[in-house]
C-alpha positions in Angstrom: 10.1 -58.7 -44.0 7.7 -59.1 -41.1 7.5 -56.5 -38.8 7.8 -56.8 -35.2 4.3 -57.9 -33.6 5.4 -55.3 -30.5 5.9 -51.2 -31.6 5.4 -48.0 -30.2 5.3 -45.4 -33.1 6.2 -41.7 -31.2 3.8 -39.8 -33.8 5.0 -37.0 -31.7 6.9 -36.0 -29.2 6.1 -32.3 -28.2 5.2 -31.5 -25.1 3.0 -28.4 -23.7 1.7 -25.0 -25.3 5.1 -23.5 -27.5 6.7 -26.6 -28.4 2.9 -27.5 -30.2 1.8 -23.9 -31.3 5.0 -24.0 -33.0 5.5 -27.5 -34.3 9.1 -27.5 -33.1 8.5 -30.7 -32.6 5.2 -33.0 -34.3 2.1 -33.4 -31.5 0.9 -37.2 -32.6 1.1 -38.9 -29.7 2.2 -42.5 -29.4 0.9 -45.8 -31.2 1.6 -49.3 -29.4 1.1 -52.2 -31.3 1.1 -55.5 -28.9 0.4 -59.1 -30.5 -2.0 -57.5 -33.4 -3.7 -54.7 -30.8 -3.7 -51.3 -32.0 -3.5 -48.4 -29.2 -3.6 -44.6 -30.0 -2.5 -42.3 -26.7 -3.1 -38.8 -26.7 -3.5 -37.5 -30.6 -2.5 -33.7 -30.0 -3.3 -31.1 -33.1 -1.8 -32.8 -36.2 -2.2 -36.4 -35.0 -4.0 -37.5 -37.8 -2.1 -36.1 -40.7 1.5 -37.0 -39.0 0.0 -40.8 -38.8 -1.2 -40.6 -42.8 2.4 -39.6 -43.7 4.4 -41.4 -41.3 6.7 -44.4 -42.7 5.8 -46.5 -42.3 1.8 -45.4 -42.2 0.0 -45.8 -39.8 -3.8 -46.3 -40.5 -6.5 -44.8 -38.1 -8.9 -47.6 -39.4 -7.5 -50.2 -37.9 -6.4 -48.1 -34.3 -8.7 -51.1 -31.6 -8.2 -48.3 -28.8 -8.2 -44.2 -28.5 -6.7 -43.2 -25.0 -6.4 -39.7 -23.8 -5.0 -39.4 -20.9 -6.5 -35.6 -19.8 -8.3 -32.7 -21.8 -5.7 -30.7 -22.7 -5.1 -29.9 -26.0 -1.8 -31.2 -26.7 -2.9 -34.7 -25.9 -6.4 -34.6 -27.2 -6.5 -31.5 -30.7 -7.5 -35.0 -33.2 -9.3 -37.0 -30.6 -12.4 -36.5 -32.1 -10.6 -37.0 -35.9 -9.2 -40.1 -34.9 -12.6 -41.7 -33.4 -14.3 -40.7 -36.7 -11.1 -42.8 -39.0 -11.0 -45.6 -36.8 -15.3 -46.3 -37.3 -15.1 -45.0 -40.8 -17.3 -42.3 -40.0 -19.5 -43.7 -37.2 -21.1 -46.2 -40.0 -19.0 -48.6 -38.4 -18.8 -48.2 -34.8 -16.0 -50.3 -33.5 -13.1 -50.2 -31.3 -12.8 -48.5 -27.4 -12.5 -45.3 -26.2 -10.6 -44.6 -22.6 -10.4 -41.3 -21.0 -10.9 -39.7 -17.6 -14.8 -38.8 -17.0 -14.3 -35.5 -17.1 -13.1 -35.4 -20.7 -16.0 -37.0 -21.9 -18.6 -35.5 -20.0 -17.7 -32.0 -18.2 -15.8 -30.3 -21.1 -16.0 -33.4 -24.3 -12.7 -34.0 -25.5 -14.3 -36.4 -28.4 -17.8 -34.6 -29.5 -20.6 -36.4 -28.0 -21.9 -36.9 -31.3 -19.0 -39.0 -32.0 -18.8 -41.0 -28.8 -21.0 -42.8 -30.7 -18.8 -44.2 -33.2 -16.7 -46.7 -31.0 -18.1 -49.7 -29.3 -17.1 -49.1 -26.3 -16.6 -46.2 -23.8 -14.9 -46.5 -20.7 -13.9 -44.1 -18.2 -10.2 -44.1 -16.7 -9.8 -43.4 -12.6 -7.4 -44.4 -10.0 -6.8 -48.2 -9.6 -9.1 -48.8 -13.0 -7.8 -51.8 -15.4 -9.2 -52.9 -18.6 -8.7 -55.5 -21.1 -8.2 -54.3 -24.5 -7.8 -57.3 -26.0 -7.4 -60.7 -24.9 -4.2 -60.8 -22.4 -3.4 -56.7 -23.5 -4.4 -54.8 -20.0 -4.6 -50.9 -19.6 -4.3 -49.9 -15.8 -4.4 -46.5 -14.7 -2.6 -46.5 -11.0 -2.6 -43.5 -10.0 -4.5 -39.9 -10.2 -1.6 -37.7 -11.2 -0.8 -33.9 -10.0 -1.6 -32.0 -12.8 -4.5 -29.8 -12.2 -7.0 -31.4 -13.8 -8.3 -35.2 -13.6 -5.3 -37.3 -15.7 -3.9 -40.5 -15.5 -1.0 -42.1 -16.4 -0.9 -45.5 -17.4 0.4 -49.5 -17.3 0.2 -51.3 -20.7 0.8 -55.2 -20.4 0.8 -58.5 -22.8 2.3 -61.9 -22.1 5.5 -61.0 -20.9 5.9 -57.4 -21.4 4.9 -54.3 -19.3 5.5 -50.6 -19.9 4.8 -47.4 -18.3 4.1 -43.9 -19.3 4.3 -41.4 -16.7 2.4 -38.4 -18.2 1.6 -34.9 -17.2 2.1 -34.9 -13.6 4.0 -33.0 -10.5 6.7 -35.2 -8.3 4.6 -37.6 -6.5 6.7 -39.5 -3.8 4.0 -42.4 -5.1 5.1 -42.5 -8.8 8.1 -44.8 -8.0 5.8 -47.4 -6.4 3.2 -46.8 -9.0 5.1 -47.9 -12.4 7.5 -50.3 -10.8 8.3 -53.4 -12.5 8.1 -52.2 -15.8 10.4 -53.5 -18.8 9.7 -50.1 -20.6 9.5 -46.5 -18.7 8.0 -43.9 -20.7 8.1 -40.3 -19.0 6.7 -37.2 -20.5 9.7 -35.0 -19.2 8.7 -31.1 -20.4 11.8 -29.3 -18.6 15.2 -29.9 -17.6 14.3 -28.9 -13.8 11.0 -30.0 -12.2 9.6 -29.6 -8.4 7.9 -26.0 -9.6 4.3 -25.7 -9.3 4.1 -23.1 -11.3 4.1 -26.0 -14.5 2.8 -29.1 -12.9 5.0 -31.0 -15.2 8.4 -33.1 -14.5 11.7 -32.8 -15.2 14.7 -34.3 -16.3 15.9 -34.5 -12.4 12.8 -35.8 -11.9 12.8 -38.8 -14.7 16.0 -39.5 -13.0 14.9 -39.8 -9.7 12.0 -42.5 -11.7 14.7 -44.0 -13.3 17.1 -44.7 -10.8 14.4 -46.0 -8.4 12.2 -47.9 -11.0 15.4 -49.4 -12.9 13.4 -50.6 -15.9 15.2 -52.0 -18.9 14.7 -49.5 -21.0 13.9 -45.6 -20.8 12.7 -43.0 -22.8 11.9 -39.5 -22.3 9.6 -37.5 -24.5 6.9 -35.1 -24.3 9.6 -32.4 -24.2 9.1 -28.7 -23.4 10.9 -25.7 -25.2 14.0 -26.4 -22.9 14.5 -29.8 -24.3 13.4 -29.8 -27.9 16.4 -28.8 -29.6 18.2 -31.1 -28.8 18.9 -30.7 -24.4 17.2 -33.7 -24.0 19.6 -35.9 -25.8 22.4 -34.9 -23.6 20.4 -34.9 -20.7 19.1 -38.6 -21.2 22.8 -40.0 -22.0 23.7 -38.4 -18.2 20.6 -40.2 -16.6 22.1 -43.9 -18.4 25.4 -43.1 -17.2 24.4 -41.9 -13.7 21.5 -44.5 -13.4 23.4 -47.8 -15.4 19.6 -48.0 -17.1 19.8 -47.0 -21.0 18.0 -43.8 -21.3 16.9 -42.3 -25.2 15.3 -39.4 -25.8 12.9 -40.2 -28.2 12.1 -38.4 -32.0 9.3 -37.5 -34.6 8.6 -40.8 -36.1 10.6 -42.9 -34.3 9.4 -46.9 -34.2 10.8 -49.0 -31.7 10.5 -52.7 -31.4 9.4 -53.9 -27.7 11.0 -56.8 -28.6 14.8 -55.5 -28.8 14.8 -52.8 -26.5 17.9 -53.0 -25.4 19.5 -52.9 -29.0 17.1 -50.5 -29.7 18.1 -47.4 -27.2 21.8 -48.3 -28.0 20.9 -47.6 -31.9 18.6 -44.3 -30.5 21.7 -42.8 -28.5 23.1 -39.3 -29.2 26.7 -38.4 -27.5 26.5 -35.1 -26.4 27.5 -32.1 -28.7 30.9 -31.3 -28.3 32.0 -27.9 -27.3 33.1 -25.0 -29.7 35.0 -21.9 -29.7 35.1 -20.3 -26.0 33.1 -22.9 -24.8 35.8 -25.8 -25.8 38.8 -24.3 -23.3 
């Protein structure tokens, strides 16, 4: 069987400090695979040993771009692990490494030693875009809310464009920022958002990005201790029914094919649990 030439592996799907101290949920990050290009977003603590058993495996020495979107730990724990496998060592120095410039100069999110290892370096910031590979594009949009320099980001091929809305407060700009997507990603860590106190979006929030955006498909992960055992599934099949856009809440290990999205989120969706006991009258 051949597999799909378009993927994004969710190697994890944990978001913030408990749900990855904890491993409630695995902290891998994502892996797109567009026409034979390999890219790695975020490895959080674990990345590299959730790719080494995942099914099917993904192999860190053939990953052509390492992205981290901000220095936190969560999105960046394996950074430097994964920039070692993909150059096999640093004795072959190959592939690209993306971040913002304060992650790989102010507080190094990949050890400097290691920076060495890829071929190329380059430094995300608001409006940047970069070719990966021939006709794959990486643009970073917008400068996001979230208390230290992070970016979410635009990934394009011929005829395909997704968007992952990552650590951030509401922005009234986000809407404008990942419109015209085909695939709407958003890292969605409680069920209520608009508190600065967390500098991260909700489920009202993805909503309001779904119902504005109205991509084809999308998915929330990047899910907080209020979503993680299983909230987020109910909570995604209210934002398709309110929104008319198939919304999934994504799982450990799951691979979907960019090329059947559609099919895909209908295959993805959990009803929501039905009630028991007092809670059924």
């Amino acid at each position: 069987m051949i597999p799909p030439a378009r993927t994004l592996k969710f190697l994890g799907t944990a978001g913030a400090r408990f749900v990855v101290s904890t491993q409630l949920r695995h902290s891998g990050g994502l892996v797109w695979t567009l026409d034979g290009t390999t890219v790695w977003v975020d490895p959080g603590p674990g990345a590299l040993v959730r790719a080494l058993a995942s099914r099917p495996r993904v192999d860190p020495a053939k990953i052509d771009a390492l992205v981290v979107t901000h220095r936190h730990l969560d999105h960046a724990g394996d950074a430097t692990a994964i920039v070692e496998a993909m150059s096999n060592g640093g004795f072959s120095p190959r592939g690209t490494l993306l971040a913002p410039r304060d992650a790989l100069e102010d507080e190094p999110v990949v050890f400097r030693y290691a920076q060495r290892f890829v071929a190329r370096r380059l430094v995300l910031a608001e409006g940047s875009r970069h070719e990966l590979a021939p006709g794959v594009f990486l643009e970073t949009p917008l400068a996001h809310d979230h208390g230290i320099e992070t970016y979410g980001y635009r990934l394009s091929a011929p005829g395909f464009t997704a968007g992952h809305v990552v650590d951030t407060f509401w922005m009234d700009a986000l809407p404008r920022a990942y419109a015209g997507v085909d695939l709407l990603v958003v890292n969605t860590t409680r069920e209520h958002g608009r508190d600065r106190k967390y500098l991260h979006l909700g489920a009202d929030d993805a909503e309001a990005l779904v119902g504005e955006i109205k991509p084809r498909v999308a998915v929330l992960t990047h899910l907080g201790m209020q979503l993680a055992r299983g909230r987020a599934e109910e909570l995604a099949l209210a934002i398709s029914g309110r929104t008319g856009v198939p919304t999934v809440a994504a799982r450990d290990g799951w691979l979907l094919d960019l090329d059947e999205l559609e099919a895909a989120a209908t295959r993805r969706r959990v009803p929501p649990r039905r009630p028991r006991g007092d809670d059924a009258r």
